[in-house]
Each structure stands twice: as C-alpha cells, then as structure tokens.
N, CA and C atoms as a LAMMPS dump frame, in Angstrom:
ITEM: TIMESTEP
0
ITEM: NUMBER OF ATOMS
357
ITEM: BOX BOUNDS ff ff ff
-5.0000000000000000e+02 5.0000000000000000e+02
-5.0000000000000000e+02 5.0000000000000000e+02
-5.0000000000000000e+02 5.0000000000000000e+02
ITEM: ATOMS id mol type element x y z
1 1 1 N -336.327 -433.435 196.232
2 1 2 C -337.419 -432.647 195.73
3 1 3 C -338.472 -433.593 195.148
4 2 1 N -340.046 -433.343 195.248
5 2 2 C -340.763 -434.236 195.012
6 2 3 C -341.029 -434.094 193.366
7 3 1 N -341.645 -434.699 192.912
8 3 2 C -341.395 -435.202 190.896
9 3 3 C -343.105 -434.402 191.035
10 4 1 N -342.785 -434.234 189.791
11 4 2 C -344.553 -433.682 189.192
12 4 3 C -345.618 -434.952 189.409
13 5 1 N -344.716 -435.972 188.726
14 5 2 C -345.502 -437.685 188.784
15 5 3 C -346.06 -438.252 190.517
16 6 1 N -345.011 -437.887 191.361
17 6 2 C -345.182 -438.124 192.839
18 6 3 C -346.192 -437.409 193.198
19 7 1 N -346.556 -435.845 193.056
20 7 2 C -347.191 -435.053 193.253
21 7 3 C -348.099 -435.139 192.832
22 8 1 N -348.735 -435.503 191.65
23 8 2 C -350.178 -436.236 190.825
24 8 3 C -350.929 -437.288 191.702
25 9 1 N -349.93 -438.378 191.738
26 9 2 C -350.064 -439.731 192.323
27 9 3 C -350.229 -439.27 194.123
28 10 1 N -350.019 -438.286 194.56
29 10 2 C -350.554 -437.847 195.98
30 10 3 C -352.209 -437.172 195.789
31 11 1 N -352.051 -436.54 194.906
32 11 2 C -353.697 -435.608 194.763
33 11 3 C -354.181 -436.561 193.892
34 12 1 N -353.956 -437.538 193.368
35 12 2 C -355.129 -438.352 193.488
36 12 3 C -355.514 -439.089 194.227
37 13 1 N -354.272 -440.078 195.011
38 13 2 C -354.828 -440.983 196.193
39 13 3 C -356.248 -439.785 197.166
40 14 1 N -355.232 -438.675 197.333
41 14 2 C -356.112 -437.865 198.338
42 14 3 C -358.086 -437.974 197.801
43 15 1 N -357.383 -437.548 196.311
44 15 2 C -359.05 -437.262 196.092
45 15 3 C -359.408 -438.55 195.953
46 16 1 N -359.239 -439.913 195.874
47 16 2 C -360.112 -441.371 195.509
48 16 3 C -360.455 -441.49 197.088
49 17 1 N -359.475 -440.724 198.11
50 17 2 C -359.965 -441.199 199.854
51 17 3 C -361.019 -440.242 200.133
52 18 1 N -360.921 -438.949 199.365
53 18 2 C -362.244 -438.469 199.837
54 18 3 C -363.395 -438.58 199.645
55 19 1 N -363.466 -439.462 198.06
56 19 2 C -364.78 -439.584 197.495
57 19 3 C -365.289 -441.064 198.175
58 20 1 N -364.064 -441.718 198.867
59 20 2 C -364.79 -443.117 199.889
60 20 3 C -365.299 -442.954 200.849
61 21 1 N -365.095 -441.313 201.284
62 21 2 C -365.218 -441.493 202.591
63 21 3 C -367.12 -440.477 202.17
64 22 1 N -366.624 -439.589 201.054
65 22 2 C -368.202 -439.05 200.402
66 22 3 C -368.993 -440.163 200.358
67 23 1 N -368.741 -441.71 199.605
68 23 2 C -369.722 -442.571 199.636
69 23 3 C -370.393 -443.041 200.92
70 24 1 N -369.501 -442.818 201.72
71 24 2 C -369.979 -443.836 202.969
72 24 3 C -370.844 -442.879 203.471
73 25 1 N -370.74 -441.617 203.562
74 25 2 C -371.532 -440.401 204.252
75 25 3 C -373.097 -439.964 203.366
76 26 1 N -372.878 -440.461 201.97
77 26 2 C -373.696 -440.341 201.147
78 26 3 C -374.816 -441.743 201.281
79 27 1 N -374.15 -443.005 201.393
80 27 2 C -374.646 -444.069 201.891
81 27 3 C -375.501 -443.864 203.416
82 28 1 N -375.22 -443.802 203.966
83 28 2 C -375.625 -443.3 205.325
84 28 3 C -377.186 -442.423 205.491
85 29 1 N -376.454 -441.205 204.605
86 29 2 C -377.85 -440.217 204.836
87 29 3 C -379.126 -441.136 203.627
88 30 1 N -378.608 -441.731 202.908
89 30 2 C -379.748 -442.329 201.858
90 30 3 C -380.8 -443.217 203.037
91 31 1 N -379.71 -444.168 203.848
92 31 2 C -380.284 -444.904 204.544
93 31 3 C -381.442 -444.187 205.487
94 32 1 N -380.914 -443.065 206.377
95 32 2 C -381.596 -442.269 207.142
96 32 3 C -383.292 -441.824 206.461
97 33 1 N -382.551 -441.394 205.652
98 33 2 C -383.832 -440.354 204.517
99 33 3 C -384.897 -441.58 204.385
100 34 1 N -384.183 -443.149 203.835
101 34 2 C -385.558 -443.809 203.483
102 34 3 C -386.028 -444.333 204.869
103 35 1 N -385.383 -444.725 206.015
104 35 2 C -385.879 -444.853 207.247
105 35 3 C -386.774 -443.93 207.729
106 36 1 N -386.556 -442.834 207.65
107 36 2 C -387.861 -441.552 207.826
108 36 3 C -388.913 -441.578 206.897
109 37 1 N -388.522 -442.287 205.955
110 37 2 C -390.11 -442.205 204.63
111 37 3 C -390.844 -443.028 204.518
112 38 1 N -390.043 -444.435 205.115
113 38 2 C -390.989 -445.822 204.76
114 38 3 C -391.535 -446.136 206.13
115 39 1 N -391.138 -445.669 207.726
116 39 2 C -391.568 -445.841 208.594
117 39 3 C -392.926 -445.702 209.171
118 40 1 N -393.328 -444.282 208.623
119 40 2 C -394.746 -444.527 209.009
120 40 3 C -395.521 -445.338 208.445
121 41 1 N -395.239 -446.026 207.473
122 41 2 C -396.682 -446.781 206.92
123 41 3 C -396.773 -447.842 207.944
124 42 1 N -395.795 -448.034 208.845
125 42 2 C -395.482 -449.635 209.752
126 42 3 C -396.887 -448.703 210.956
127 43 1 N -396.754 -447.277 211.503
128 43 2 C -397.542 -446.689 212.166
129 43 3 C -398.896 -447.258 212.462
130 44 1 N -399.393 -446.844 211.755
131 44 2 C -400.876 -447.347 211.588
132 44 3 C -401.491 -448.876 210.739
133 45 1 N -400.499 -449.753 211.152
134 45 2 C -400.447 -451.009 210.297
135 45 3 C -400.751 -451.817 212.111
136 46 1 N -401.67 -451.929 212.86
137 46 2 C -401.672 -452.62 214.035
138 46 3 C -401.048 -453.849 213.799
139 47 1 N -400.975 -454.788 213.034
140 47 2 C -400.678 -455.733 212.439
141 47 3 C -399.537 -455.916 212.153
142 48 1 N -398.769 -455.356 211.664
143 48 2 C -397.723 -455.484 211.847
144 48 3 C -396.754 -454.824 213.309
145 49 1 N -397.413 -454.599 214.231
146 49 2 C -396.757 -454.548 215.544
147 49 3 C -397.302 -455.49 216.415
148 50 1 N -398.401 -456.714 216.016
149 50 2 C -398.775 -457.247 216.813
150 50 3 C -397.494 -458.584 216.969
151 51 1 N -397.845 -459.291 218.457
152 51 2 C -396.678 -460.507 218.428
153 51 3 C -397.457 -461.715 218.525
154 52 1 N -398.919 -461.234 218.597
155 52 2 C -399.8 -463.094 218.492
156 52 3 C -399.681 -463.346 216.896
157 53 1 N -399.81 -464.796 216.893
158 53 2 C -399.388 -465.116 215.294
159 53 3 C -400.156 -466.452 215.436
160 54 1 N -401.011 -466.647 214.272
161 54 2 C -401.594 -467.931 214.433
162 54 3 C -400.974 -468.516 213.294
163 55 1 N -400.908 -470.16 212.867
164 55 2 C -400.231 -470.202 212.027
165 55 3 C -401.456 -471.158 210.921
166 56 1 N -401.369 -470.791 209.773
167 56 2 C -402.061 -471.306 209.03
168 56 3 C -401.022 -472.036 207.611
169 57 1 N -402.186 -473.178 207.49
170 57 2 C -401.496 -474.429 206.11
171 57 3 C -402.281 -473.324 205.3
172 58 1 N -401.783 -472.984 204.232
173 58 2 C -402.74 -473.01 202.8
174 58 3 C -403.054 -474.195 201.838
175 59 1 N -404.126 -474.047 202.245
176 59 2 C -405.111 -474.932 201.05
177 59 3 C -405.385 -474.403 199.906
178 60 1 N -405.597 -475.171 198.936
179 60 2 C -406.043 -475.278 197.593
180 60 3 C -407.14 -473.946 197.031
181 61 1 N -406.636 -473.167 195.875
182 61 2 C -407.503 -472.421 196.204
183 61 3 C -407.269 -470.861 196.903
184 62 1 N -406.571 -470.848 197.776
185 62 2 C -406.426 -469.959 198.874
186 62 3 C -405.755 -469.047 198.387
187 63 1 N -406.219 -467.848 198.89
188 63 2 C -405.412 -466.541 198.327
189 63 3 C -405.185 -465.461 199.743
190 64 1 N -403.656 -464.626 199.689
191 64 2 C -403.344 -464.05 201.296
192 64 3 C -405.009 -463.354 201.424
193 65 1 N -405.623 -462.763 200.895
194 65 2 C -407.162 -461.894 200.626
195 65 3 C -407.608 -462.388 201.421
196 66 1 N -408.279 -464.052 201.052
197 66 2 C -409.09 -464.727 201.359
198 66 3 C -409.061 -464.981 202.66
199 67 1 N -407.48 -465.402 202.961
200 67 2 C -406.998 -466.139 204.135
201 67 3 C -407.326 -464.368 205.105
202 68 1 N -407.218 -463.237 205.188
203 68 2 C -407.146 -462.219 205.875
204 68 3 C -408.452 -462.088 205.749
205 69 1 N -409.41 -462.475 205.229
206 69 2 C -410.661 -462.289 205.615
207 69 3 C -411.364 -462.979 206.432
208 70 1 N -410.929 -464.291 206.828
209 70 2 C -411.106 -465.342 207.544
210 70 3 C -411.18 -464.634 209.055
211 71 1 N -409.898 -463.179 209.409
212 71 2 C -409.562 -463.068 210.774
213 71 3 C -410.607 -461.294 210.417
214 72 1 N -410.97 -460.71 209.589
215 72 2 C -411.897 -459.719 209.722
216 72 3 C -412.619 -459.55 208.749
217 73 1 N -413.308 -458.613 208.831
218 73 2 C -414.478 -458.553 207.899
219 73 3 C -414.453 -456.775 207.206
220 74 1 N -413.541 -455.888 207.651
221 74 2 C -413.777 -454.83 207.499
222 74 3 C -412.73 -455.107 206.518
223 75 1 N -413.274 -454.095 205.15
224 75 2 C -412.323 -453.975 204.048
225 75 3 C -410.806 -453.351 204.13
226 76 1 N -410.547 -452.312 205.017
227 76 2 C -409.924 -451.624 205.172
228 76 3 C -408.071 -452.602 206.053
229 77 1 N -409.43 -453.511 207.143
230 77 2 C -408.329 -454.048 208.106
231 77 3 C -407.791 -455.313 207.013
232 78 1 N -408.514 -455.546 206.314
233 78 2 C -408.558 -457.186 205.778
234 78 3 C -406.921 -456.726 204.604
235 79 1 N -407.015 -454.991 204.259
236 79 2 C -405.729 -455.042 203.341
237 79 3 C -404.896 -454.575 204.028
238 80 1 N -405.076 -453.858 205.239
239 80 2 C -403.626 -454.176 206.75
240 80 3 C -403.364 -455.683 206.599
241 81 1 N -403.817 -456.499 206.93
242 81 2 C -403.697 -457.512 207.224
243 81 3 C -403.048 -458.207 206.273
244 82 1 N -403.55 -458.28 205.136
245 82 2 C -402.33 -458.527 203.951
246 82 3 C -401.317 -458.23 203.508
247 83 1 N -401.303 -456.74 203.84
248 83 2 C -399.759 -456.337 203.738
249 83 3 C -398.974 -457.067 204.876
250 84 1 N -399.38 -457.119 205.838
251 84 2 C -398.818 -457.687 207.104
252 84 3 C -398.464 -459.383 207.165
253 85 1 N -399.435 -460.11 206.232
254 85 2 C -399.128 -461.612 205.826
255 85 3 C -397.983 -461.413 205.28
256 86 1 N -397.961 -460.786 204.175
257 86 2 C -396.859 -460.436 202.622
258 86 3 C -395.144 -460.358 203.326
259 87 1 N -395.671 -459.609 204.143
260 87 2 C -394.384 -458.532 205.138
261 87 3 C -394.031 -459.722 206.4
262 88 1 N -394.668 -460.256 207.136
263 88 2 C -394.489 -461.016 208.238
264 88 3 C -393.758 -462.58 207.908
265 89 1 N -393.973 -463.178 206.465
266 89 2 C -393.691 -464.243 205.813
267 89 3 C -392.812 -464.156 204.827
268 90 1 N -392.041 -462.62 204.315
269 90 2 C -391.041 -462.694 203.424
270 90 3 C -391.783 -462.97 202.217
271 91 1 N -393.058 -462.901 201.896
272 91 2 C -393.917 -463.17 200.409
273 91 3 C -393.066 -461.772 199.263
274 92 1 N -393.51 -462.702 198.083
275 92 2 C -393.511 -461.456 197.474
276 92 3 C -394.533 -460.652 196.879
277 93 1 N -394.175 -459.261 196.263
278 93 2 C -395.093 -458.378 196.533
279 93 3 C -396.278 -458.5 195.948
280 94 1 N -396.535 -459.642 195.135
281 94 2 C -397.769 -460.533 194.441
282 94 3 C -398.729 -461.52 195.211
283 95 1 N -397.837 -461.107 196.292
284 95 2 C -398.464 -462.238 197.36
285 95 3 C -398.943 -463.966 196.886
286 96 1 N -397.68 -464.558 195.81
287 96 2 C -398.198 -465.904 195.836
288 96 3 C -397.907 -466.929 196.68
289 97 1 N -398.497 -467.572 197.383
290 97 2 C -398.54 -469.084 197.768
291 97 3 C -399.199 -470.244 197.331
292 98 1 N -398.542 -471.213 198.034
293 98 2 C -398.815 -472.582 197.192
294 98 3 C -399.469 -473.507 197.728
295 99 1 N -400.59 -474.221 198.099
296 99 2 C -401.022 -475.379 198.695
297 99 3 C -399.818 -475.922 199.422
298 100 1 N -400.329 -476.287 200.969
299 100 2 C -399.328 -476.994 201.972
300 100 3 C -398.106 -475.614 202.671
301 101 1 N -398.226 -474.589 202.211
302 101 2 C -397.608 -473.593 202.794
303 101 3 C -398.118 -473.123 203.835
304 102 1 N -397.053 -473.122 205.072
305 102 2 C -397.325 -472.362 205.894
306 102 3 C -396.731 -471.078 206.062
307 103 1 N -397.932 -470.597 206.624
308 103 2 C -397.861 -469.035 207.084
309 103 3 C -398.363 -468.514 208.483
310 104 1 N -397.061 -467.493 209.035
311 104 2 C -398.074 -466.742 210.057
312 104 3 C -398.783 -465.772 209.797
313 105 1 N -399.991 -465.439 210.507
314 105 2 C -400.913 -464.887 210.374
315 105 3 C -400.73 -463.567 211.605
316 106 1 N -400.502 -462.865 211.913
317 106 2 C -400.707 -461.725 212.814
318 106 3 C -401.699 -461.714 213.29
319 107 1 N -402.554 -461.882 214.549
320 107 2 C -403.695 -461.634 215.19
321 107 3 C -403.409 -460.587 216.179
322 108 1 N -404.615 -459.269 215.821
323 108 2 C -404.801 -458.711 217.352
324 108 3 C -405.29 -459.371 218.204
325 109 1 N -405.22 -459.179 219.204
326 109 2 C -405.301 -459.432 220.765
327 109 3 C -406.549 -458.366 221.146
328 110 1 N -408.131 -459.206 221.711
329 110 2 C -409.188 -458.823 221.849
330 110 3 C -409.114 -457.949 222.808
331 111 1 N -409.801 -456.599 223.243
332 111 2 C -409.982 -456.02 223.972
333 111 3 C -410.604 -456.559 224.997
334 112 1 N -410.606 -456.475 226.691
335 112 2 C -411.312 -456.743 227.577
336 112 3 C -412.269 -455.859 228.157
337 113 1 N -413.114 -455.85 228.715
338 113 2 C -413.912 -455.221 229.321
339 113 3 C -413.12 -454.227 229.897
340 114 1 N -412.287 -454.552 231.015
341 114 2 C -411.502 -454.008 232.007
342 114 3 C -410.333 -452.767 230.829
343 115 1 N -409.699 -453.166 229.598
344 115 2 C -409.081 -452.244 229.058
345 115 3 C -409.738 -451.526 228.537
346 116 1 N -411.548 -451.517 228.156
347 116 2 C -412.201 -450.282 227.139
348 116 3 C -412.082 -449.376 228.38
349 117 1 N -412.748 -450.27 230.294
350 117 2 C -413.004 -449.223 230.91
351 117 3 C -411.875 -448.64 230.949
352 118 1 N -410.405 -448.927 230.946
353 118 2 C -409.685 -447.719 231.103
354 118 3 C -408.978 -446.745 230.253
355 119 1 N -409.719 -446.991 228.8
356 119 2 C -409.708 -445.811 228.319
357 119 3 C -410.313 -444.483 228.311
C-alpha cells in the first residue's frame, strides 16, 4: 500500500514537471509575441535589409549622425540610417565610437533608369 509521504512526494514531482513544461510553453509564446512586435520596425528600415556595406574608419570628432549624413541628406533617412549603423555594428544604444573604429555602413543600391521604367 502506498504511504501518505510516497503519495505527496508523487503530486509534487507531478506538479514541479508541469510547471517546466508551463515554463517552456510560457517561454516560447513570450518569444513569439515579441517577434510579432519588434518586427515591423525592421519593415520600413530599407537599411537595414540592404547587403551593400561600405566600410568606414572613424575619425576624430565623428559621431554615427554625422557619419549617416555623409551617405544622405534627408532628415528622416539620415535616422534610418543610424539606427541601422547602431544595429548593423552591435553599437550601443548611445551610439558611441572611438577614433580608428571601424564600421559598416549600409548603402542603398541606386536606382537605374531601366528599374524606375519598370515600375
């Protein structure tokens, strides 16, 4: 006949296996949920889907801003473009670098004549 103590020591193993197997399922959907939330901002970031990469030293002085203004002039693309330095180089979210650092740079790829006509 099984002991009260045996019988404890079963309903709990049971319940510590279900709440591992709750974490892993709970783990999982967290992952999902932030994969659906943080994805679009990559959407409309051209820059970060591009694969040309030029590579630049930083010099003295130099800030990711500065350096992303170098490749446009529109305010809008110039802070794509920085998020995309920040993000493409592992920076952190202060975006500092140091003289003699290199970095890639993300470049779009110019439109041709032949691709406007076939839009």
């Amino acid at each position: 006949m099984i002991t009260e103590q045996k019988f404890l020591e079963n309903v709990f193993a049971f319940i510590v296996k279900g709440l591992r197997e709750m974490k892993k399922i709970l783990g999982a959907i967290l992952t999902i949920v932030w994969m659906i939330y943080f994805s679009p901002f990559h959407l409309d970031n051209a820059y970060l889907r591009s694969h040309t990469f030029e590579r630049v030293t930083v010099e003295r002085q130099d800030t990711v801003w500065n350096i992303a203004g170098r490749y446009t002039r529109d305010e809008e693309n110039i802070q794509k473009l920085v998020e995309a330095i920040i993000e493409v180089n592992g920076l952190t979210p202060d975006a500092a670098i140091r003289a003699g650092q290199s970095l890639q740079v993300p470049v779009l790829e110019k439109a041709t004549a032949q691709q406007l006509a076939e839009r």
